[in-house]
C-alpha positions in Angstrom: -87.6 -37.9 129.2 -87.9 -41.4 128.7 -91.4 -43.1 129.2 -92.2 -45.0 132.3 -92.5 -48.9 133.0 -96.4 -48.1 133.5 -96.6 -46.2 130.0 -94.4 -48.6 127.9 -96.7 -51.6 129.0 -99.9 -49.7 128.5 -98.5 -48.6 124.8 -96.9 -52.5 124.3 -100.3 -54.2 125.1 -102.2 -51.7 122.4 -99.7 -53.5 119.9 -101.5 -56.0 117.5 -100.6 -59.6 118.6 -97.9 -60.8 116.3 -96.5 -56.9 116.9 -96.3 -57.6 120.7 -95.4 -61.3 120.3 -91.7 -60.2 118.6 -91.4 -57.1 120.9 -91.7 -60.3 123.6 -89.1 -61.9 122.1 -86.7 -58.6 121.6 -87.0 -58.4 125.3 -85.8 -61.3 126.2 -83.1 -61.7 123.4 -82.0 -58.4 125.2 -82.1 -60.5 128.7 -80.4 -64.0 127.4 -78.5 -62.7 124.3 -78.8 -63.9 120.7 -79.4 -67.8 120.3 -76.7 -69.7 120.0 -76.3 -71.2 116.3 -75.5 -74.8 117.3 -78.7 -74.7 120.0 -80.5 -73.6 117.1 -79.7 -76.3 114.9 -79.3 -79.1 117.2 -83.2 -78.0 118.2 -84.1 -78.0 114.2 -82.4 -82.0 114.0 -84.7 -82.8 116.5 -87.7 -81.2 115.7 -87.2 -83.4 111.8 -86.4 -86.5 114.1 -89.9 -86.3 115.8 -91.5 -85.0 113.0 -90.7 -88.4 111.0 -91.3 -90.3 113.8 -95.0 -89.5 114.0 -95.2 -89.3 110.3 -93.7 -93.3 110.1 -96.6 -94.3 113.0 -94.1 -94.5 115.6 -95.1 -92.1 118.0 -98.7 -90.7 118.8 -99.6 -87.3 119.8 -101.5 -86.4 123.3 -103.6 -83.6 123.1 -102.3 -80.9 125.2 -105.4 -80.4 127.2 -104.9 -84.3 128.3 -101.2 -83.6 129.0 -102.2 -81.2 131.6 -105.0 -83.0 133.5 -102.3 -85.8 134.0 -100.3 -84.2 135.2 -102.7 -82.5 137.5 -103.7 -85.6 138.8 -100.3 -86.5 139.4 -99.4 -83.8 141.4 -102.7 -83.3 142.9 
């Protein structure tokens, strides 16, 4: 008999993290399907785009943390 919901997560979360992170990503692969190659791709042109960007000076990076209390305050 197959394991239960309750079991599977108990076992899952004893995983070590990069074990649990691709078991993550399984499950939902298994819920959206494969990624589409040309999504892929496109995604990888525009990470190299962005990439050069900061590297040329163009751009500059917000720390995350900052991001987030923006936007807080935005929508707050």
């Amino acid at each position: 008999m197959p394991d239960t919901l309750a079991e599977l997560k108990d076992k899952a979360s004893r995983l070590p993290e990069s074990e649990r992170a691709t078991l993550a990503l399984a499950l939902i692969e298994s819920l959206d399907g494969p990624a589409d190659p040309q999504v892929e791709e496109a995604w990888r042109i525009e990470i190299e785009r962005r990439v050069a960007a900061y590297e040329r000076g163009e751009v500059k990076l917000v720390p995350g943390d900052e991001v987030f209390a923006r936007l807080r305050r935005r929508l707050g």
